[in-house]
C-alpha positions in Angstrom: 0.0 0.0 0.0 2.8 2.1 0.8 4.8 2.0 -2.4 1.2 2.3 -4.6 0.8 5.6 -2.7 -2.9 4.3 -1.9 -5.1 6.4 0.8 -6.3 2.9 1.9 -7.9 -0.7 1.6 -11.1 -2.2 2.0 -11.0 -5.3 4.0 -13.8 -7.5 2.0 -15.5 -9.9 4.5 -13.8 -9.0 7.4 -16.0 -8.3 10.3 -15.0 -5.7 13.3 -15.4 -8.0 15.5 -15.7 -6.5 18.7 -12.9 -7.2 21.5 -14.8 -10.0 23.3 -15.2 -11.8 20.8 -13.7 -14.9 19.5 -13.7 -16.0 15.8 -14.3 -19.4 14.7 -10.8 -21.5 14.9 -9.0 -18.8 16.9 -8.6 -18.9 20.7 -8.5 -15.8 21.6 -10.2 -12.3 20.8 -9.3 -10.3 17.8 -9.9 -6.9 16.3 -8.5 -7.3 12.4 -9.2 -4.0 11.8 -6.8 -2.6 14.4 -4.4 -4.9 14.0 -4.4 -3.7 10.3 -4.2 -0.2 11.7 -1.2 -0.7 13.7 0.6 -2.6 10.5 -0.2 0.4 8.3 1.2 3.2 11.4 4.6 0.9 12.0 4.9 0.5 7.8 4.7 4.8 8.0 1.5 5.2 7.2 0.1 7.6 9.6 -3.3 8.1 8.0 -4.1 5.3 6.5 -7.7 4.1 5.9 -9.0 1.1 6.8 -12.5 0.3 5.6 -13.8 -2.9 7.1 -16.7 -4.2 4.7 -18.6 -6.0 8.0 -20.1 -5.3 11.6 -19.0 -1.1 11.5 -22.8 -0.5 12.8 -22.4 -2.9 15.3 -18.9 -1.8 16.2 -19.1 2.2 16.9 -16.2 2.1 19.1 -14.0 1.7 16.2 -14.8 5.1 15.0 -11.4 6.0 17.1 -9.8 4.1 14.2 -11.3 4.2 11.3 -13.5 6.7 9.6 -15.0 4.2 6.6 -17.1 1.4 7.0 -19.7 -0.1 4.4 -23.5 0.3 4.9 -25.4 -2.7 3.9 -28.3 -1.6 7.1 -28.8 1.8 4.9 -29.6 -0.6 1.8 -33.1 -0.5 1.7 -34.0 -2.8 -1.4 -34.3 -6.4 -1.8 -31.5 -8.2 -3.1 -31.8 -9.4 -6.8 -35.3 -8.1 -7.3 -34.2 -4.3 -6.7 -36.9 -1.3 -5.5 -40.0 -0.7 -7.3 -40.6 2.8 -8.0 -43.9 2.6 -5.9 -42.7 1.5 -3.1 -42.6 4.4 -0.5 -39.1 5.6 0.3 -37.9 7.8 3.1 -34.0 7.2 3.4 -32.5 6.4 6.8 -29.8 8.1 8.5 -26.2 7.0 9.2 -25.5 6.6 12.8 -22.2 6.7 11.8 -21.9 9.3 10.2 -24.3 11.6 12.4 -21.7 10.6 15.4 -18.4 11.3 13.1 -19.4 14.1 11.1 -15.8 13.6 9.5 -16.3 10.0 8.5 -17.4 8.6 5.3 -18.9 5.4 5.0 -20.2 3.5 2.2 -24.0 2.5 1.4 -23.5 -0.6 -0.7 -26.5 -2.7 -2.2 -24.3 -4.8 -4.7 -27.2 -7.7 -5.8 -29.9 -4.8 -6.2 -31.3 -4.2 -9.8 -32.9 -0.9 -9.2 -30.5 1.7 -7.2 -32.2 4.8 -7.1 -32.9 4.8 -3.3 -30.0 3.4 -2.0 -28.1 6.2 -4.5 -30.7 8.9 -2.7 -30.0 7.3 0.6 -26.5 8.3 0.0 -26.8 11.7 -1.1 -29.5 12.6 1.7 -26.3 11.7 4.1 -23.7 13.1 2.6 -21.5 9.6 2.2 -20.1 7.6 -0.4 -21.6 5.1 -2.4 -20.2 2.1 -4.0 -21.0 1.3 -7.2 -20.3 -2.3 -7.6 -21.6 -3.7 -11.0 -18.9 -6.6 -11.5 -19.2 -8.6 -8.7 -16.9 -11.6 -8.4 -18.0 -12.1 -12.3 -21.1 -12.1 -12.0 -22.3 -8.7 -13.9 -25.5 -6.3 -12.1 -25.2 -3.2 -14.0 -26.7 0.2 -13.2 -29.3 0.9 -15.1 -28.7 4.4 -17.5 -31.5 6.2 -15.2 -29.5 5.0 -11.9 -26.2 5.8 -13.4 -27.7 9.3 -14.7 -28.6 9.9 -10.9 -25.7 8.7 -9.4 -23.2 11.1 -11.4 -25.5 14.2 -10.5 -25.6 13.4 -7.0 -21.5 12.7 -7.0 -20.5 16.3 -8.7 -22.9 17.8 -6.2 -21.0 15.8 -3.2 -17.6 16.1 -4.0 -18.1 19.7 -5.0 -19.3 20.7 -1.6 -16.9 18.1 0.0 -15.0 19.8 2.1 -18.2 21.8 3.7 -20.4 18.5 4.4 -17.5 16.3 6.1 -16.5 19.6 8.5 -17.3 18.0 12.1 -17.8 22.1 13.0 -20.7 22.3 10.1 -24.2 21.2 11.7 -26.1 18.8 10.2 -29.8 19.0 10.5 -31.3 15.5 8.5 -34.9 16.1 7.9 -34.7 19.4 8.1 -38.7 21.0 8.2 -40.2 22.4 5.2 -43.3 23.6 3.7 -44.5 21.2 1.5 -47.3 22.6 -0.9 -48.4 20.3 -3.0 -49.0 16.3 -2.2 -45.4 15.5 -4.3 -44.3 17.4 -1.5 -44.6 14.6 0.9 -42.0 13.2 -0.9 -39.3 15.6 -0.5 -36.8 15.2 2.2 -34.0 18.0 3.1 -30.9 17.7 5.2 -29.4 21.4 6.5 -25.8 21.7 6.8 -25.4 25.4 8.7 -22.3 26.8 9.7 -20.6 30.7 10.5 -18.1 31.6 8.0 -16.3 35.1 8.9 -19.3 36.2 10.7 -21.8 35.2 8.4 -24.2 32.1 8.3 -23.6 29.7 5.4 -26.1 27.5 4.2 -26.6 24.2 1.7 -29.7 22.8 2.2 -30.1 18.9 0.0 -33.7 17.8 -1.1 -33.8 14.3 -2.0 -36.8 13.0 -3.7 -37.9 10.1 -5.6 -38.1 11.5 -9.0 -35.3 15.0 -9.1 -32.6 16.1 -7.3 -31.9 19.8 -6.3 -29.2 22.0 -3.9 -29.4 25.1 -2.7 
């Protein structure tokens, strides 16, 4: 990792297991993710990241080590059969990342056909998304409406980067609004407010089911 100049690694299947726990064929407790931590700080890699793909929900008391984690909880379709588009959505909000404003885990739904909410999920939480179409072989492709909405939501992200991982920015996740019309009922807004030289800045995020709008 060092000599590729990589930020970091994703540790697919491992778990972090917590540290009374015991994993099948080992004798004693382990925590891979620290251990993996303290390989990366003695190989000079102060700040590296290590993403563990399992368990990060159930294991909040890693957040003093890593600030990544993949979300399968905030995956809200079935696998293989995907989200209809009349199924009511309302996303769901990281824990993670509403404890660790400067983390940035992952919302991954790999097997689903339809992506839409768990892309929408992302973007209502400010956090990454990963895009997995190849997996292990096996091809699920993002639809062209999906991938249309997933590369709007990205420039939109990454373009306000900075501002929505600052842990001094509040976050205000269904923010109230006046909703008009009966689409509004649709419409939900997270508020990220902060004071910038002496003046309050503002970007407010709508995520709906059918457009996608920042103010």
């Amino acid at each position: 990792m060092a000599r590729a100049g990589a930020d970091g690694l994703n540790l697919d299947t491992m778990d972090s297991l917590g540290p009374f726990v015991v994993p099948p064929s080992q004798s004693k407790p382990e925590m891979p993710v620290t251990e993996f931590f303290a390989a990366a700080r003695q190989a000079g890699l102060q700040h590296a990241i290590i993403e563990p793909e399992l368990g990060l929900y159930d294991g909040l008391f890693l957040l003093n080590t890593t600030a990544q984690g993949w979300l399968y909880t905030l995956a809200q379709c079935p696998p293989v059969v995907g989200c209809s588009e009349r199924t009511p959505f309302a996303p769901l909000v990281s824990l993670q990342k509403w404890i660790a404003r400067g983390s940035m885990p992952h919302v991954c739904g790999r097997w689903s056909t339809q992506r839409s909410q768990e892309i929408l999920t992302a973007y209502f939480n400010a956090i990454g998304y990963a895009a997995w179409e190849n997996i292990f072989g096996i091809w699920n492709g993002i639809n062209p409406r999906d991938a249309e909405l997933l590369k709007r939501a990205m420039l939109i992200l990454r373009h306000f980067g900075h501002f929505l991982s600052d842990p001094g920015v509040a976050w205000l996740p269904f923010y109230p609004v006046q909703k008009l019309t009966s689409k509004g009922e649709n419409v939900y807004v997270s508020k990220f407010v902060t004071l910038e030289m002496g003046m309050d800045a503002t970007r407010s995020k709508d995520a709906t089911r059918g457009s996608w709008h920042c103010y």
